[in-house]
C-alpha distance (Angstrom), angle and dihedral (degrees) to the residues before:
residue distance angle dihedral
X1 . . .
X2 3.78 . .
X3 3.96 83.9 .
X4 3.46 98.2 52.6
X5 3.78 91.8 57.9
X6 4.03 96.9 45.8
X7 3.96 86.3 48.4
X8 3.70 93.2 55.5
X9 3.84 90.5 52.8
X10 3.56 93.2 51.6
X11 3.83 88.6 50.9
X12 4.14 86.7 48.4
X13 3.84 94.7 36.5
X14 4.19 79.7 50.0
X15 4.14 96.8 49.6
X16 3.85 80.3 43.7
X17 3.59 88.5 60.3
X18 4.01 100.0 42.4
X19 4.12 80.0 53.8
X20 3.64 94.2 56.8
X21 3.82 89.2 42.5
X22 3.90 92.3 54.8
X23 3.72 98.0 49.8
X24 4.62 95.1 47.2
X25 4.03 93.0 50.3
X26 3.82 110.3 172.5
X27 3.85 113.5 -83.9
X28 3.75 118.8 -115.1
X29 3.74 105.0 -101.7
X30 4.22 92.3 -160.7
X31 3.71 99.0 56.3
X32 4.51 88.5 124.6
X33 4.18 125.8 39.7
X34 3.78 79.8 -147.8
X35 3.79 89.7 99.3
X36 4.03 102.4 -110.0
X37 3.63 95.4 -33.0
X38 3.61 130.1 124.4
X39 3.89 114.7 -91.2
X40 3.81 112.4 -124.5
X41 3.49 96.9 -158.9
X42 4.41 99.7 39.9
X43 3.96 111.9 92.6
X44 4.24 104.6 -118.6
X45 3.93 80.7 -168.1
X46 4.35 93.0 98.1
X47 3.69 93.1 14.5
X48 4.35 101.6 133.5
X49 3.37 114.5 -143.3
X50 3.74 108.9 -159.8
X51 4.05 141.3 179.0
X52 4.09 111.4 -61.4
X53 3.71 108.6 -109.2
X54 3.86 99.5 -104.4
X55 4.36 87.1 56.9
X56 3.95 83.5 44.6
X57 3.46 94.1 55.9
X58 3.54 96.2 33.4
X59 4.02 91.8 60.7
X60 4.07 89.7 44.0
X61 3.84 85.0 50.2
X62 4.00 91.7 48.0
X63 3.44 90.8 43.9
X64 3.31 101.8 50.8
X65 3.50 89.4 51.5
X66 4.17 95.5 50.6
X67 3.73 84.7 59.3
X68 3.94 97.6 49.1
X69 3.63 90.5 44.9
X70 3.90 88.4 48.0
X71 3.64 95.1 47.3
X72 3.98 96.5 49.0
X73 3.69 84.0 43.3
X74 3.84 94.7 60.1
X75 3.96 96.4 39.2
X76 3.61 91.7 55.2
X77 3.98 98.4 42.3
X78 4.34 82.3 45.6
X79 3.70 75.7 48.7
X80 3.29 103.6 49.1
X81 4.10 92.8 41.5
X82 3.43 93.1 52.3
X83 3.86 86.1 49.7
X84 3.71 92.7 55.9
X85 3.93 102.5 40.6
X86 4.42 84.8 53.7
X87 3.98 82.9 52.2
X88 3.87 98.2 51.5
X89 3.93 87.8 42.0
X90 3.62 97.9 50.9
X91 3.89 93.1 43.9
X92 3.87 86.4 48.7
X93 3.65 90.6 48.5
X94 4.45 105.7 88.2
């Protein structure tokens, strides 16, 4: 049953993950023609500055993975539970 429970973090520790990844989006690189230099005239006061794409793909990546893991991890602890309580009924059965 012990399984069951550490599967369902992952798949919460996972969602957690995807929710982080959703609110740092990659900045847009091209926001001046000046060629990577600050724009005088652009207002830096709402500018977002987010993760860089290789972290932002890196926590969809890991996060999709937390949730796979979880989700295998609860079907085969279900699995394995369901596997147990049919053993103690059929060996309490005359």
């Amino acid at each position: 049953m012990r399984q069951v429970f550490v599967g369902a973090a992952l798949v919460i520790a996972g969602i957690a993950a995807f929710i982080e990844a959703s609110s740092h989006p990659p900045e847009l690189r091209d926001r001046c023609s000046t060629g990577g230099k600050a724009c005088l005239t652009e207002d830096f006061s709402e500018v977002h500055i987010g993760l860089s794409n290789t972290a932002y793909d890196l926590l969809r990546i890991g996060a999709w993975a937390l949730v796979i893991v979880g989700v295998l991890l609860v079907i085969t602890g279900l699995i394995g539970y369901w596997g147990a309580q049919s053993g103690r009924r059929e060996r309490s059965t005359p």
